[in-house]
C-alpha positions in Angstrom: 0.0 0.0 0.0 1.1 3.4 -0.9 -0.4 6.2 -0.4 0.0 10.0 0.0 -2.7 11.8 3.3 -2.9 15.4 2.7 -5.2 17.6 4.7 -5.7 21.2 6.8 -3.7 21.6 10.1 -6.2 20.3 12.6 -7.8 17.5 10.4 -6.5 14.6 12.6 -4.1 13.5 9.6 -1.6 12.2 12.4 -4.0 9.9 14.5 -5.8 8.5 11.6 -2.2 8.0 9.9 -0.8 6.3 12.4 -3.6 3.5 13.1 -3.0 3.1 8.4 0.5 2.8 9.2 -0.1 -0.2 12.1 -3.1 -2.0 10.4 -0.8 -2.6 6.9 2.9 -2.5 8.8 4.0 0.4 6.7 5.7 3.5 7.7 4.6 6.8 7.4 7.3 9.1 5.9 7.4 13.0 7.2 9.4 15.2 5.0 9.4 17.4 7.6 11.5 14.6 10.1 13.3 13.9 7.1 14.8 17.1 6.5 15.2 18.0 10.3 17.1 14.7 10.8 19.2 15.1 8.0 20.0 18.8 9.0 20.8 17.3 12.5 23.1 14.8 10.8 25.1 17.0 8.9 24.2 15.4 5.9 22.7 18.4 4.5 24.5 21.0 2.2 25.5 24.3 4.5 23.4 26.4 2.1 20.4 24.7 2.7 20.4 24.5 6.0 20.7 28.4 6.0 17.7 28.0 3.5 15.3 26.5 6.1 16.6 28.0 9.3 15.3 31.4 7.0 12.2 29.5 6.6 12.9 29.0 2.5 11.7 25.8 1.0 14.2 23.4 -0.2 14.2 21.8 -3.6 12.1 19.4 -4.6 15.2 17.4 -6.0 16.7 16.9 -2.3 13.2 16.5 -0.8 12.6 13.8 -3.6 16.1 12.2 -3.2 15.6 11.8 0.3 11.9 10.4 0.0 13.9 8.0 -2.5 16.4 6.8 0.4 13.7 6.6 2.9 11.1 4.9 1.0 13.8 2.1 -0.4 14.8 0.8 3.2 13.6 -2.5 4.2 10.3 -1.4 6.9 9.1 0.0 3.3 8.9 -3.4 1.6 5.2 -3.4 2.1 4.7 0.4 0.9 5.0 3.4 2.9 2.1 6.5 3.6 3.5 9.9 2.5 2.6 12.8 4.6 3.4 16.7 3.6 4.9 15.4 0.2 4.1 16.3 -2.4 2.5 19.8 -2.0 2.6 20.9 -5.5 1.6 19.6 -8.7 5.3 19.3 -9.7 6.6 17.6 -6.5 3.6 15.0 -7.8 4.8 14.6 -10.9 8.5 14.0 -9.5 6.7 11.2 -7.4 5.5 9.5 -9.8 8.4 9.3 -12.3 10.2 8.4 -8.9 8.4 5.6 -8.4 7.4 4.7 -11.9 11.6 3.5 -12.5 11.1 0.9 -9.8 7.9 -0.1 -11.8 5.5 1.0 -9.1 2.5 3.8 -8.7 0.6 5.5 -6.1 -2.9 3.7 -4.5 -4.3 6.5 -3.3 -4.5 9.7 -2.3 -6.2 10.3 1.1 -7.8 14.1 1.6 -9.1 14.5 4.6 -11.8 17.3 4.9 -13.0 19.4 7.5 -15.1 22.9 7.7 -12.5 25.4 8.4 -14.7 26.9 11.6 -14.2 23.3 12.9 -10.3 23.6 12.1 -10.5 26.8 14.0 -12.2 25.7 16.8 -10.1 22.6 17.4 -6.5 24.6 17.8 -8.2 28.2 19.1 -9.5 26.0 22.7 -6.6 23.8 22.5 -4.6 24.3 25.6 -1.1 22.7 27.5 -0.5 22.2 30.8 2.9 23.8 31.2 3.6 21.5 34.4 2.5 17.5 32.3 2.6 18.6 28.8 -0.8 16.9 28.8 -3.2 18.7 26.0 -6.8 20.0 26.8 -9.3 21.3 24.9 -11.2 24.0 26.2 -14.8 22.1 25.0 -13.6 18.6 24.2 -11.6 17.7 26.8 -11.7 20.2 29.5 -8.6 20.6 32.1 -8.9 20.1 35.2 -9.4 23.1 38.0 -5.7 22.9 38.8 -3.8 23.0 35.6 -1.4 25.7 34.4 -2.5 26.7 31.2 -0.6 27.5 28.1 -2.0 29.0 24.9 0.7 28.3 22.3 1.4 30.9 20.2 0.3 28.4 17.0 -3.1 27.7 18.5 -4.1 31.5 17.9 -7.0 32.4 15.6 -4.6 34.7 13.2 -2.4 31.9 12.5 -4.7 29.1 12.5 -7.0 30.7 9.8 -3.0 31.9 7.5 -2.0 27.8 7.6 -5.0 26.9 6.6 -5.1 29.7 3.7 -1.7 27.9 3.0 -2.8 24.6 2.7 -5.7 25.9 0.4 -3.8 27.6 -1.3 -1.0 24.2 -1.9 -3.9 22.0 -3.1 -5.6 24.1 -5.2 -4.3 22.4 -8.2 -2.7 18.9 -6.4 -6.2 17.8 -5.4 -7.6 18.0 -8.6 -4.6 16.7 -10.6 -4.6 13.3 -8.7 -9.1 13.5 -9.0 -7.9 13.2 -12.5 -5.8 10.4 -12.2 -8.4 8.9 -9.9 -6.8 8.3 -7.2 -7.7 11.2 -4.6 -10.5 9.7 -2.2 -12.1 12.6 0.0 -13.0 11.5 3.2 -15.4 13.6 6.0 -12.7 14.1 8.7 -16.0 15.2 11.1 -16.7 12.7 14.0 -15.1 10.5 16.8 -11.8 9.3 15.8 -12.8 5.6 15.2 -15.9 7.0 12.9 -13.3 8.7 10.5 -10.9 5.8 11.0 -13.7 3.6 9.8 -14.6 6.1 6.2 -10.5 6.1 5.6 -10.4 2.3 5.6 -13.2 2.4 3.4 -11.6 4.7 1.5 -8.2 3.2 1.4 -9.5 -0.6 0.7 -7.0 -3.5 0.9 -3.6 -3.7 -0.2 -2.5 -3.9 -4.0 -0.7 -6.5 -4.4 1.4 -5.2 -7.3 
């Protein structure tokens, strides 16, 4: 199985990844931890770690080449789930001629969706408890009467409502390049976690042999 999960910050895109990822023992490849691991390694070029310690977006040739490394290792026999790559309808194209010389392709692409008031309200009454690290939510999962609040500077309304301008602003042409290709599956991201678990297995089906 292998398959790309894009979706809004706030739209549960690291839970419902992570019980993909266990049901078909595949890992699930971040090319943010890729690129902060190899930064921490040293195995990044000097001028491109000064590229995203400035907050400037590296290649797409060193984000594919190190999706290429990653995704040959052994734990990716089985297939690996993609998340934050690709983000452009080049970076997709890269992909699939990537994957394409080792004579395979894409499953399918997971887009998770949820009303952007809902994103909003999710981080804007999220709250840590600077003493456990433990997170709240303000009306999901209310602190108790002692904890020592944190609103982290991520989880304000101005910022919540840019990333998710961002990430609408990414997809606007990825989603509906791989809805060409048929493979992007929307799936309702509203509910209890196992509800939306249950719509991306649905969605995702059982593994392609091939």
């Amino acid at each position: 199985m292998r398959l790309v999960f894009v979706g809004p910050p706030g739209a549960g895109k690291g839970t419902q990844a992570k019980t993909i990822c266990d049901r078909f023992h595949i890992p699930q490849v971040s090319t943010g931890d890729m690129l902060r691991a190899a930064k921490t390694g040293g195995t990044l070029p000097p001028p491109l770690v000064a590229q995203m310690s400035a907050g400037g977006l590296v290649p797409d040739e060193v984000v594919v080449g190190l999706i290429d490394h990653r995704t040959n290792a052994p734990d990716a026999t089985n297939g690996f789930l993609l998340d934050g790559f690709p983000r452009t309808v080049a970076q997709a194209d890269a992909l699939t001629a990537m994957l394409a010389s080792r004579g395979q392709h894409l499953d399918v692409v997971i887009a998770l969706e949820v009303p952007e008031e809902l994103l909003v309200e999710r981080a804007v009454l999220r709250r840590t408890d600077k003493r456990t690290g433990q997170i709240y939510h303000l009306k999901y999962k209310p602190p108790p009467p002692d904890a020592d609040l944190e609103h982290r500077a991520d989880d304000h309304e101005e910022v919540v409502r840019n990333r998710i301008a961002t990430y609408k602003q990414m997809t606007s042409e990825l989603l509906p390049h791989y809805e060409k290709l048929g493979l992007l599956k929307r799936v309702d991201g509203v509910g209890s976690v196992d509800d939306v678990t249950s719509r991306v297995l649905a969605a995702v089906g059982e593994p392609n042999k091939s």
